[in-house]
PDB file of N, CA, C, O and CB in Angstrom:
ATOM      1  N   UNK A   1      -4.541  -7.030 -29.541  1.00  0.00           N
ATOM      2  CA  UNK A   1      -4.174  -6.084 -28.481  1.00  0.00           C
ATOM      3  C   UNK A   1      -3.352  -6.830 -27.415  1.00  0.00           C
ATOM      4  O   UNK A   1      -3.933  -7.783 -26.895  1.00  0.00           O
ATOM      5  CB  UNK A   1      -5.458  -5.424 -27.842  1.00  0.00           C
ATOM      6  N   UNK A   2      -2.056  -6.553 -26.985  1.00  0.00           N
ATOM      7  CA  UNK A   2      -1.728  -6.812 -26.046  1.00  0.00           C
ATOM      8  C   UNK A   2      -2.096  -6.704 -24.815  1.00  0.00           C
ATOM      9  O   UNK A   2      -2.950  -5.859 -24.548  1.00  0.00           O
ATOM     10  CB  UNK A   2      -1.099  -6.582 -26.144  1.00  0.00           C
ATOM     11  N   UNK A   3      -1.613  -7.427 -23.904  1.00  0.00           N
ATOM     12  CA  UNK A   3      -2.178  -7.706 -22.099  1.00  0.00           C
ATOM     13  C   UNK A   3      -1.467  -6.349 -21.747  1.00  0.00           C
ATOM     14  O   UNK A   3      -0.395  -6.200 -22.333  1.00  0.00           O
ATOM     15  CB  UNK A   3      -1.399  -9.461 -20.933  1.00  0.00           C
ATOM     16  N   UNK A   4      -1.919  -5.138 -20.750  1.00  0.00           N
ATOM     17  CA  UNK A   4      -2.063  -4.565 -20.008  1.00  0.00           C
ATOM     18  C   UNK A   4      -0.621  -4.799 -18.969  1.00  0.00           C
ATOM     19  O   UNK A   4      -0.300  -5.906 -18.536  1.00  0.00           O
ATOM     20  CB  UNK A   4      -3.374  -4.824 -19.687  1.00  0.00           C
ATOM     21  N   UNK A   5      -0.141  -3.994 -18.792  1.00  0.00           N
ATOM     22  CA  UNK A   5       1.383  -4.257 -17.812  1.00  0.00           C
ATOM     23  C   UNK A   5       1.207  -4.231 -16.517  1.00  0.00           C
ATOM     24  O   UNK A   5       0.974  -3.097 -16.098  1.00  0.00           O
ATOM     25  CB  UNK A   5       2.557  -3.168 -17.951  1.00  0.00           C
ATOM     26  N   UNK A   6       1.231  -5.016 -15.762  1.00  0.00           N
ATOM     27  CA  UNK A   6       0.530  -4.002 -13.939  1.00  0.00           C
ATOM     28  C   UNK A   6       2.119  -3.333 -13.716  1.00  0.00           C
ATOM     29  O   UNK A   6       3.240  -3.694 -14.077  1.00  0.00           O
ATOM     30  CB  UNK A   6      -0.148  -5.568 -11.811  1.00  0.00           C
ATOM     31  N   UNK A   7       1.573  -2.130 -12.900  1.00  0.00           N
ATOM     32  CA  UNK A   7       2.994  -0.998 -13.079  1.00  0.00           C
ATOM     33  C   UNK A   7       3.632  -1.607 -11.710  1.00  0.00           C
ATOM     34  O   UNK A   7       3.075  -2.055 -10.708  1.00  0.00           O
ATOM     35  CB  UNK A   7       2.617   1.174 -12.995  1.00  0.00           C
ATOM     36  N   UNK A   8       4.929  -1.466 -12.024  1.00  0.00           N
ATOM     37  CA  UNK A   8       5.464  -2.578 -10.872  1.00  0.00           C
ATOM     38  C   UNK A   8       6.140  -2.288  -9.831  1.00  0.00           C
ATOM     39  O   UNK A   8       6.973  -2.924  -9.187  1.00  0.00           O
ATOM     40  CB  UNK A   8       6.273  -3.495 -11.309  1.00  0.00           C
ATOM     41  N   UNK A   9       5.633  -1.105  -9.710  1.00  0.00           N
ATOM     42  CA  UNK A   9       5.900  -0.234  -8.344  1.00  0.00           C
ATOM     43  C   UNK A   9       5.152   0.003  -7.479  1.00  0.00           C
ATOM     44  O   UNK A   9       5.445   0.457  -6.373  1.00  0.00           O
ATOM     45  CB  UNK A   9       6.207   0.863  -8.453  1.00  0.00           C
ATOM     46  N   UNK A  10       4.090  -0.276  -7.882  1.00  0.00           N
ATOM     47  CA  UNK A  10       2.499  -0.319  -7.330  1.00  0.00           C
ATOM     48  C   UNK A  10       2.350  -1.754  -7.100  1.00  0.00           C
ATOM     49  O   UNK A  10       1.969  -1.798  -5.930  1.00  0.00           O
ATOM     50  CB  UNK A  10       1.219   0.268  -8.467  1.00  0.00           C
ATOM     51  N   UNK A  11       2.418  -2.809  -7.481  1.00  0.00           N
ATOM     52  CA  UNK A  11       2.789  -4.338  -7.135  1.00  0.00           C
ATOM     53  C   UNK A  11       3.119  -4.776  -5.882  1.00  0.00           C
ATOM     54  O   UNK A  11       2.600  -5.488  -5.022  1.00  0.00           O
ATOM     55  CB  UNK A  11       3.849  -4.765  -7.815  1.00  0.00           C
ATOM     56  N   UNK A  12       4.443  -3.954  -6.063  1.00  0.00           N
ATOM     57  CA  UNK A  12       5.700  -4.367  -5.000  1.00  0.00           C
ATOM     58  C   UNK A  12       4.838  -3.532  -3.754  1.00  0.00           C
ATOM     59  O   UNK A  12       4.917  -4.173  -2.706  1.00  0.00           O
ATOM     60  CB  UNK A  12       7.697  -3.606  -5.475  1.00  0.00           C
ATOM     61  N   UNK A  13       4.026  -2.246  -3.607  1.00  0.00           N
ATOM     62  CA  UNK A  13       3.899  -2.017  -2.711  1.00  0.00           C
ATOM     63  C   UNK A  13       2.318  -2.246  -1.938  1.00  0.00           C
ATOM     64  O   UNK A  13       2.026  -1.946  -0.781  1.00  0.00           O
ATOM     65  CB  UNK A  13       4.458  -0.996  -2.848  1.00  0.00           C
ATOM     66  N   UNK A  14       1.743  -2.656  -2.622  1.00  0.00           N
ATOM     67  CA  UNK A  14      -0.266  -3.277  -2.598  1.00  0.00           C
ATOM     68  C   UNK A  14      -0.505  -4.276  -2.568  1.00  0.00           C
ATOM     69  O   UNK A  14      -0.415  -4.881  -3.636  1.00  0.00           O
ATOM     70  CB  UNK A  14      -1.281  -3.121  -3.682  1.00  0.00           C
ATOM     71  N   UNK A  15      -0.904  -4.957  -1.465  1.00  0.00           N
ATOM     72  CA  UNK A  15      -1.419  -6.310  -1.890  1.00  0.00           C
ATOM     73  C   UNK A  15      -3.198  -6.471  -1.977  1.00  0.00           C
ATOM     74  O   UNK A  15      -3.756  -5.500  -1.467  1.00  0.00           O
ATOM     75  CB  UNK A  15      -0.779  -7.406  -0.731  1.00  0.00           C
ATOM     76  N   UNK A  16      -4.095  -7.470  -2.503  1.00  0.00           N
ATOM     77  CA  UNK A  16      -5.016  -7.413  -2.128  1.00  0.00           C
ATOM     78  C   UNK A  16      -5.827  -7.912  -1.429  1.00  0.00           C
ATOM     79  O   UNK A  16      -6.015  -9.065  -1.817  1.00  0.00           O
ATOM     80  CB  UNK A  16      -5.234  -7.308  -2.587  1.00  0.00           C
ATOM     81  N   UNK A  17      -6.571  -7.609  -0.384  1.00  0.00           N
ATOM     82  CA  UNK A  17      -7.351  -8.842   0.320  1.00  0.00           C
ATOM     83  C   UNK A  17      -7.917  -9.794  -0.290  1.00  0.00           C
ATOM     84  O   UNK A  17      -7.846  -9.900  -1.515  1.00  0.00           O
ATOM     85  CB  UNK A  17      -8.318  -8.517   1.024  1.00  0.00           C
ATOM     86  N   UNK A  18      -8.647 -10.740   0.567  1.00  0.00           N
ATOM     87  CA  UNK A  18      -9.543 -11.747   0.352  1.00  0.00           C
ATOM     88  C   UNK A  18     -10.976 -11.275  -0.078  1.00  0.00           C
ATOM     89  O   UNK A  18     -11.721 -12.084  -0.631  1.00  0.00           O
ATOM     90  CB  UNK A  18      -9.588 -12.529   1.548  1.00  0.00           C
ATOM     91  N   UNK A  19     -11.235 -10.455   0.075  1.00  0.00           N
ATOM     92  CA  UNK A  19     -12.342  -9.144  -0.039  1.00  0.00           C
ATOM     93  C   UNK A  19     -12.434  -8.624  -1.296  1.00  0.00           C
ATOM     94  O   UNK A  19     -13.370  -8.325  -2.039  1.00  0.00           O
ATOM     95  CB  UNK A  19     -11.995  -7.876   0.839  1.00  0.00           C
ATOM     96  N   UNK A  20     -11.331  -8.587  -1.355  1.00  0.00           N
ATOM     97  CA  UNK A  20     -10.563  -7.624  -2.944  1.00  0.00           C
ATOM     98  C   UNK A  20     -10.420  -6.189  -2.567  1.00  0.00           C
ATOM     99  O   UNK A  20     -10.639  -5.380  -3.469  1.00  0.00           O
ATOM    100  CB  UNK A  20     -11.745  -7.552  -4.613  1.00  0.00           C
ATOM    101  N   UNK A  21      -9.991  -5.591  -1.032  1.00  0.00           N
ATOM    102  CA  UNK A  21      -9.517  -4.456  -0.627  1.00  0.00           C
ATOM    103  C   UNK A  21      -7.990  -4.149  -0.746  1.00  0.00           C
ATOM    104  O   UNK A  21      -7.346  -5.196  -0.671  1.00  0.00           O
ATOM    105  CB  UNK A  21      -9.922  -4.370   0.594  1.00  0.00           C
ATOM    106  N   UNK A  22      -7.364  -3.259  -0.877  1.00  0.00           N
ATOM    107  CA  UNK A  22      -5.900  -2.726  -0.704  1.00  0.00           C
ATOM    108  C   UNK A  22      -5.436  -3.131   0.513  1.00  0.00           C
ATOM    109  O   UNK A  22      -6.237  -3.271   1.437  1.00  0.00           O
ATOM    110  CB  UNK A  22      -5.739  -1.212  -0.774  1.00  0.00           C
ATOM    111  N   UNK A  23      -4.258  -3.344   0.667  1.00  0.00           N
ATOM    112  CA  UNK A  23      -3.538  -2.957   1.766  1.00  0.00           C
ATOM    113  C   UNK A  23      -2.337  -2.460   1.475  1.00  0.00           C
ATOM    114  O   UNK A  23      -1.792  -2.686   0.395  1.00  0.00           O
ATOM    115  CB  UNK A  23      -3.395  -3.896   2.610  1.00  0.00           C
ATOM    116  N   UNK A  24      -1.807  -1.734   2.414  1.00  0.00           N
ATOM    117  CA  UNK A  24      -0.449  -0.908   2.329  1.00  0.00           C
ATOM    118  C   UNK A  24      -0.042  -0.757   3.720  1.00  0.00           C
ATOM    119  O   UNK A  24      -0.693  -0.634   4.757  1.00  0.00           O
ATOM    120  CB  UNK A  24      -0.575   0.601   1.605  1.00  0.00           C
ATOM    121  N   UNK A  25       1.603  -0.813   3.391  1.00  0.00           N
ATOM    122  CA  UNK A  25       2.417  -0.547   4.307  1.00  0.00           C
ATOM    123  C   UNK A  25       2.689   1.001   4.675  1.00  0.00           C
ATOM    124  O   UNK A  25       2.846   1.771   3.727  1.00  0.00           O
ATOM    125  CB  UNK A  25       3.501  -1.204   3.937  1.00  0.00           C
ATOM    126  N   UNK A  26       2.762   1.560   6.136  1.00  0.00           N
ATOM    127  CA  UNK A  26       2.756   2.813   6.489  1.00  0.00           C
ATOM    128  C   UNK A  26       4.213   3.233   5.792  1.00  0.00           C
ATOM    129  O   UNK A  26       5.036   2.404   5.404  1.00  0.00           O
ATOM    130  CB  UNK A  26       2.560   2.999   8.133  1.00  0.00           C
ATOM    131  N   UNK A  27       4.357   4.544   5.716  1.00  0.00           N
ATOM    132  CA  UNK A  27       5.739   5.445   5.198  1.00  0.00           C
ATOM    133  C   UNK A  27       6.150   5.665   7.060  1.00  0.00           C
ATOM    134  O   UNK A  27       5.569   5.437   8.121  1.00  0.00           O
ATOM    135  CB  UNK A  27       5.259   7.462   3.936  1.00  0.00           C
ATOM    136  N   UNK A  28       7.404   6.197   6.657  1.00  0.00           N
ATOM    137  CA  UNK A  28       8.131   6.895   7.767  1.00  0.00           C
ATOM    138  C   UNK A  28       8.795   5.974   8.620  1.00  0.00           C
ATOM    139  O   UNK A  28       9.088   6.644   9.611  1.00  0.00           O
ATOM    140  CB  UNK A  28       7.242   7.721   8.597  1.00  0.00           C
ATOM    141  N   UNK A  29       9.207   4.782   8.792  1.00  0.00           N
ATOM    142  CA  UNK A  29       9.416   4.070   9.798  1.00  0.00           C
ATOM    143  C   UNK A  29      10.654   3.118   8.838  1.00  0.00           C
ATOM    144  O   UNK A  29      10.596   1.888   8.843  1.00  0.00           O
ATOM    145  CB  UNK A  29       7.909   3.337  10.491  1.00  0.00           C
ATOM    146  N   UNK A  30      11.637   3.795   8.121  1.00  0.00           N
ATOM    147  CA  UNK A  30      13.003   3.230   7.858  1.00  0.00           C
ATOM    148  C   UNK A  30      14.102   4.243   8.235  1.00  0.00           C
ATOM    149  O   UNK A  30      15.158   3.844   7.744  1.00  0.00           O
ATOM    150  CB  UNK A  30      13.153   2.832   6.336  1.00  0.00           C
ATOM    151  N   UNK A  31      14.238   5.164   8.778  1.00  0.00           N
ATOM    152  CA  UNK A  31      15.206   5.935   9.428  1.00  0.00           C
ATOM    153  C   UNK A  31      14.764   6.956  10.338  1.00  0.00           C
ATOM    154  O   UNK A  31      13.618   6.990  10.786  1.00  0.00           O
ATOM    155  CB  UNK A  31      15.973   6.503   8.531  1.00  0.00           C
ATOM    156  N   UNK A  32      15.632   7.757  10.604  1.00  0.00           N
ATOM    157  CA  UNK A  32      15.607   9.071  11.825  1.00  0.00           C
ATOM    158  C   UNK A  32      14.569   8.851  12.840  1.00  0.00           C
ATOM    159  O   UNK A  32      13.796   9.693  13.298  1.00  0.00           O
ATOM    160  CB  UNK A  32      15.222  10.659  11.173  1.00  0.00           C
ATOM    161  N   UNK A  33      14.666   7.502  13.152  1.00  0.00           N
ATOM    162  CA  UNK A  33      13.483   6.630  14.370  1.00  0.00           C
ATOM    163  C   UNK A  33      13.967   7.079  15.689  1.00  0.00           C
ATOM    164  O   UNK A  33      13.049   7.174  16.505  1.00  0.00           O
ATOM    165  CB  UNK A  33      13.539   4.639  14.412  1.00  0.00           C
ATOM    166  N   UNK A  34      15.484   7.475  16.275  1.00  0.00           N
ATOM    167  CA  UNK A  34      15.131   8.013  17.720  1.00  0.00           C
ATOM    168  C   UNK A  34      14.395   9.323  17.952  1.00  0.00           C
ATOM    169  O   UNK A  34      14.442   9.611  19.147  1.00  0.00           O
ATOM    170  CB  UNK A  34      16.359   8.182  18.454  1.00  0.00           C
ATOM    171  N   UNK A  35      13.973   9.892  17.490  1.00  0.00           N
ATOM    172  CA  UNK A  35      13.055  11.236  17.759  1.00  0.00           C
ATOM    173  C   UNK A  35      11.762  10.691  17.734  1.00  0.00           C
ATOM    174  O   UNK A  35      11.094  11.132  18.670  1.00  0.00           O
ATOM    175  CB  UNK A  35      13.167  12.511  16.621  1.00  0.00           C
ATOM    176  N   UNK A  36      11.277  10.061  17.164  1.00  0.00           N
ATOM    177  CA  UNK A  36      10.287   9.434  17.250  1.00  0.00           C
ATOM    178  C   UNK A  36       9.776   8.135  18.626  1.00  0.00           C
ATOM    179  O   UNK A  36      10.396   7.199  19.130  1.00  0.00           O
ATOM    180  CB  UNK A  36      10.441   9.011  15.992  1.00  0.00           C
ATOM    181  N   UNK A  37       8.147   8.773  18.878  1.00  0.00           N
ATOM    182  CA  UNK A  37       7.576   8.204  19.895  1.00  0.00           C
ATOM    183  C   UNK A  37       7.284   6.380  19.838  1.00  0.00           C
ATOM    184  O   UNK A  37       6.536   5.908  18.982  1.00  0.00           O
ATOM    185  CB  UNK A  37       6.311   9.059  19.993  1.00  0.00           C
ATOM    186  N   UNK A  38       7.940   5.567  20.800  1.00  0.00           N
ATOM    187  CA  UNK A  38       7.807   4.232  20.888  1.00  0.00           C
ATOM    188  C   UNK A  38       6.523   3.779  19.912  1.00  0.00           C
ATOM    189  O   UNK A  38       6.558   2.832  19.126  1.00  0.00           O
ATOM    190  CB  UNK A  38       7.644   3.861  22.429  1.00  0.00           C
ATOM    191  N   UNK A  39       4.984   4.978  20.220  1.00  0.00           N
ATOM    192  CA  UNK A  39       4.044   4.824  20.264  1.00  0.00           C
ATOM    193  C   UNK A  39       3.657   4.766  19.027  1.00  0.00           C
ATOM    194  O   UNK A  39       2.877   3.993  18.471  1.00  0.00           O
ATOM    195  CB  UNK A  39       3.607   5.455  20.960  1.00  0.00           C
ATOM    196  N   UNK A  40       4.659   6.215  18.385  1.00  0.00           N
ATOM    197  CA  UNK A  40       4.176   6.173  16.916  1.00  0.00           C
ATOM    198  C   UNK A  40       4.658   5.318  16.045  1.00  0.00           C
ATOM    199  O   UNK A  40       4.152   5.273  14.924  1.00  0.00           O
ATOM    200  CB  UNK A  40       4.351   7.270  16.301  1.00  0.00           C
ATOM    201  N   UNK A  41       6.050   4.223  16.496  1.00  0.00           N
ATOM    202  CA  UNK A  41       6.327   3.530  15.778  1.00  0.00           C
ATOM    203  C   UNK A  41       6.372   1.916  15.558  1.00  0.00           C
ATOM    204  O   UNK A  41       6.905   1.048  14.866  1.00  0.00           O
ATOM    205  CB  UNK A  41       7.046   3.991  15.731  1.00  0.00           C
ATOM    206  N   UNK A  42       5.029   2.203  17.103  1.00  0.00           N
ATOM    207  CA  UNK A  42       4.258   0.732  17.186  1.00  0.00           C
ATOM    208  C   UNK A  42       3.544   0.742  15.778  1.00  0.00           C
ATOM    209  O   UNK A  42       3.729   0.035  14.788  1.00  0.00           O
ATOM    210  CB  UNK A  42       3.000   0.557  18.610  1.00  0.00           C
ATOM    211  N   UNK A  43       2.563   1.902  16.045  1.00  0.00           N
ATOM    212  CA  UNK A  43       1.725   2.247  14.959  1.00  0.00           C
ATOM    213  C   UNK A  43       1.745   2.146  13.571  1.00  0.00           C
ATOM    214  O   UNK A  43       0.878   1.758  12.787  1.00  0.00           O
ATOM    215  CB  UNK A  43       1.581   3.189  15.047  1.00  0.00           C
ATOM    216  N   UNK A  44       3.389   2.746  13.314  1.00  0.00           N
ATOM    217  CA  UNK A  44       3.497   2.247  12.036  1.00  0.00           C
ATOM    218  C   UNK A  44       3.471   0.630  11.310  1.00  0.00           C
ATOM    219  O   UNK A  44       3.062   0.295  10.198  1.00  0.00           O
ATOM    220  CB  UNK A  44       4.566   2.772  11.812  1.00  0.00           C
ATOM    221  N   UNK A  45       3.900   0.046  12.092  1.00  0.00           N
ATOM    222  CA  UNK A  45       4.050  -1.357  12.000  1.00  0.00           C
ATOM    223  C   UNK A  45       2.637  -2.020  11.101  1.00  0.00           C
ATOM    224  O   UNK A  45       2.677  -2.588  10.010  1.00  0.00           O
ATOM    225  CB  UNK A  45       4.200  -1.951  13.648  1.00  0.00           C
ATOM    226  N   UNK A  46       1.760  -1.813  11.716  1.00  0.00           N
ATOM    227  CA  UNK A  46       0.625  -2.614  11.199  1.00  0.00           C
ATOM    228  C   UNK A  46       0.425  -2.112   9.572  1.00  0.00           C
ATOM    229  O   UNK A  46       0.832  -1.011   9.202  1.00  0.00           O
ATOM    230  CB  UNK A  46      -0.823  -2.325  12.211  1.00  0.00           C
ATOM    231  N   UNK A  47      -0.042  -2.770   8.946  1.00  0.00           N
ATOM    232  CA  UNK A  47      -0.331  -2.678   7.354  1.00  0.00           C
ATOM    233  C   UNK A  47      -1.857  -1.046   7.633  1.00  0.00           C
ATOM    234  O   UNK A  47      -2.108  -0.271   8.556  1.00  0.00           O
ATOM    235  CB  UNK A  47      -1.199  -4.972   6.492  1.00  0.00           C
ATOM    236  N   UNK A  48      -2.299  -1.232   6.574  1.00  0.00           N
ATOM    237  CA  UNK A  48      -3.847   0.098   6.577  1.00  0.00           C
ATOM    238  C   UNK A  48      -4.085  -0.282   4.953  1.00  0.00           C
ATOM    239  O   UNK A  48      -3.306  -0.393   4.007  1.00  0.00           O
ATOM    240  CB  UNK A  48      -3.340   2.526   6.931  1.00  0.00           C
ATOM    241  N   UNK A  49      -5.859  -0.457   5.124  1.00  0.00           N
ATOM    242  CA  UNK A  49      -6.482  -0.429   4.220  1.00  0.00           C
ATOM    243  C   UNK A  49      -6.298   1.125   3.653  1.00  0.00           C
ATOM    244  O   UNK A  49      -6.072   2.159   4.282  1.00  0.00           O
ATOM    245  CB  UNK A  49      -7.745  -0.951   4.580  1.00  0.00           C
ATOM    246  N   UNK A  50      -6.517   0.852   1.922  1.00  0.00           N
ATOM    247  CA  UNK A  50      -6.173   2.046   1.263  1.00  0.00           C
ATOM    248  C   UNK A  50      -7.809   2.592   1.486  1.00  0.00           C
ATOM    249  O   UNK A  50      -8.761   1.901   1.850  1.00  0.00           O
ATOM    250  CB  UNK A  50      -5.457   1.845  -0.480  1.00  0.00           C
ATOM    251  N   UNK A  51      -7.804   3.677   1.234  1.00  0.00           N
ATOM    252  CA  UNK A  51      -9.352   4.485   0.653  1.00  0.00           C
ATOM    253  C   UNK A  51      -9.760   4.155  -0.536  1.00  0.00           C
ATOM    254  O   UNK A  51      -9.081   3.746  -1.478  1.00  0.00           O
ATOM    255  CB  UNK A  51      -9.340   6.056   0.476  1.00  0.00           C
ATOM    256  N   UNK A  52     -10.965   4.351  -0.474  1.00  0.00           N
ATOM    257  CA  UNK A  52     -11.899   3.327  -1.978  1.00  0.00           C
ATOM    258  C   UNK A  52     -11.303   4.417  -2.876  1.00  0.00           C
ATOM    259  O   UNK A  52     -10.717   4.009  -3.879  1.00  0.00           O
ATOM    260  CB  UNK A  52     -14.244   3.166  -2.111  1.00  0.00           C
ATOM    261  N   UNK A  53     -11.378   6.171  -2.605  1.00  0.00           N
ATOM    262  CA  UNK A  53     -10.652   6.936  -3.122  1.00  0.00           C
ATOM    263  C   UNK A  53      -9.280   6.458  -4.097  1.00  0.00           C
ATOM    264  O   UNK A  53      -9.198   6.504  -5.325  1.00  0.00           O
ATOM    265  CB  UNK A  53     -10.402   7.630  -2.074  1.00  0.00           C
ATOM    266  N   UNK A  54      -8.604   6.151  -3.445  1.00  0.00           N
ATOM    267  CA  UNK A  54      -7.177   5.588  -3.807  1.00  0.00           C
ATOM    268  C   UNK A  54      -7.534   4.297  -4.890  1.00  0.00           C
ATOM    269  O   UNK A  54      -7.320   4.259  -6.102  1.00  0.00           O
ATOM    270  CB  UNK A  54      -6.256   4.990  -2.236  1.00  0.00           C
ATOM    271  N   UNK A  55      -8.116   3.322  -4.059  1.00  0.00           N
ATOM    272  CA  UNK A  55      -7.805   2.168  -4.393  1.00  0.00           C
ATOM    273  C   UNK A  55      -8.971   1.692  -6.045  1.00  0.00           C
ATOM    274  O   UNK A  55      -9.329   0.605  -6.499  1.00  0.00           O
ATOM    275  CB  UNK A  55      -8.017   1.245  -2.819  1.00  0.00           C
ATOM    276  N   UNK A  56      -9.172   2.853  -6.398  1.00  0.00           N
ATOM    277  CA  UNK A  56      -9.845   3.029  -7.570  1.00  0.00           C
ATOM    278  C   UNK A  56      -8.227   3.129  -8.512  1.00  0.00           C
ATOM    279  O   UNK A  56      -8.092   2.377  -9.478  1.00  0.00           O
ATOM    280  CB  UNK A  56     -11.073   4.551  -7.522  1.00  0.00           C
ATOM    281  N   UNK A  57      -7.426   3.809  -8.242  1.00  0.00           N
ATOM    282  CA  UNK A  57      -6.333   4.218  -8.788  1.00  0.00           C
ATOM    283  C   UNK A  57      -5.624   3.037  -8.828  1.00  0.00           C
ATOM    284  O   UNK A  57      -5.235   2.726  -9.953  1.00  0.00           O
ATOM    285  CB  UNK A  57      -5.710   5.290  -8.156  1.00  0.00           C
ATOM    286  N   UNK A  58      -5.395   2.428  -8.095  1.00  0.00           N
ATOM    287  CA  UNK A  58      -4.163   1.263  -7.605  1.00  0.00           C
ATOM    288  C   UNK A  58      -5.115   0.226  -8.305  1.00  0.00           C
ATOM    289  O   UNK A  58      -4.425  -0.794  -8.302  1.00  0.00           O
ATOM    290  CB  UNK A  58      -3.720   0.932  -5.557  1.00  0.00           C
ATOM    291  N   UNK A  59      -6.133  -0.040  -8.814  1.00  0.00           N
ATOM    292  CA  UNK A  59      -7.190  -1.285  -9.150  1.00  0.00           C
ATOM    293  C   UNK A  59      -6.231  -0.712 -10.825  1.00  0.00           C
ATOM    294  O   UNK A  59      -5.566  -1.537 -11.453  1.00  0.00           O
ATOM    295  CB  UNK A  59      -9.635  -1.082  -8.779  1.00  0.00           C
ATOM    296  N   UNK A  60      -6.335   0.564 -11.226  1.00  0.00           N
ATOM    297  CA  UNK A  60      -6.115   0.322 -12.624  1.00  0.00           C
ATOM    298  C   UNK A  60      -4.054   0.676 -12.659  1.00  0.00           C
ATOM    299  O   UNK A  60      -3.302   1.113 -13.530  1.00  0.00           O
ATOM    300  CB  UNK A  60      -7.399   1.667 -13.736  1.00  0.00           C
ATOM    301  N   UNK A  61      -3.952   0.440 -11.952  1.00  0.00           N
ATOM    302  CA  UNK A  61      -2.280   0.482 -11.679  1.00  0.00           C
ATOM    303  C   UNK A  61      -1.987  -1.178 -12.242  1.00  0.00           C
ATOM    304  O   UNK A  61      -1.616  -1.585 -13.343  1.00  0.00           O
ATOM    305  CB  UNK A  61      -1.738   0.809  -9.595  1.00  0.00           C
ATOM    306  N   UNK A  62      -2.325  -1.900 -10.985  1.00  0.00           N
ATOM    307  CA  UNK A  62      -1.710  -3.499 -11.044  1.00  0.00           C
ATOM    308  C   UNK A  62      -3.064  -3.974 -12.308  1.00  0.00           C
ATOM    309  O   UNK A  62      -3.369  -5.156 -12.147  1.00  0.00           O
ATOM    310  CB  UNK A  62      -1.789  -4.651  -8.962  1.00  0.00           C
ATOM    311  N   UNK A  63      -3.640  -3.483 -13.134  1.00  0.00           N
ATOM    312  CA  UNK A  63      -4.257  -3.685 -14.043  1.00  0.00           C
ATOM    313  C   UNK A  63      -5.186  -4.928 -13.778  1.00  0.00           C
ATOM    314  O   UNK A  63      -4.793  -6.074 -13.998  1.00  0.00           O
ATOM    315  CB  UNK A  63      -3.414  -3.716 -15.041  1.00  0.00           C
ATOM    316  N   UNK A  64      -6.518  -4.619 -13.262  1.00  0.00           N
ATOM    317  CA  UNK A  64      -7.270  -5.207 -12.098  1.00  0.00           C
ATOM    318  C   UNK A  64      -8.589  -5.162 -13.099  1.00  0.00           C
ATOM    319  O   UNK A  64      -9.420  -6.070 -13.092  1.00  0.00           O
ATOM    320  CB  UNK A  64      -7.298  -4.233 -10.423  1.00  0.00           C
ATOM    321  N   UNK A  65      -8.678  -4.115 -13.879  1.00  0.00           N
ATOM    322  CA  UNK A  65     -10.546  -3.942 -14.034  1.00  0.00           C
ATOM    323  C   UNK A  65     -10.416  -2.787 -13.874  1.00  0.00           C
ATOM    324  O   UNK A  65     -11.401  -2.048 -13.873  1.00  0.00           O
ATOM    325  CB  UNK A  65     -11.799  -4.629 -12.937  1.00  0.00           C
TER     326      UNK A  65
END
């Protein structure tokens, strides 16, 4: 049986903690940024843990277990 592919779009965008949690980068914050609040696009900046929800999905994406 061959090795398992991790899908590599899901790679490029998940990394995993030290923990073995998700992280991800927020959406919305590569264009049409002057309408948008200073505040909300502090916000985007910081990374966000995925949901165990999700990150059940993304574990068998980058082919994890």
């Amino acid at each position: 049986m061959p090795k398992m592919k991790s899908h590599r779009g899901a790679a490029k965008r998940f990394k995993v903690t030290g923990s073995g949690k998700f992280v991800k980068n927020k959406a919305f914050k590569s264009h049409i940024l002057e309408k948008k609040t200073s505040k909300r696009k502090r916000k985007l900046r910081k990374a966000e843990v995925v949901s165990p929800a999700e990150a059940k999905k993304i574990r068998k994406m980058l082919a994890l277990g």
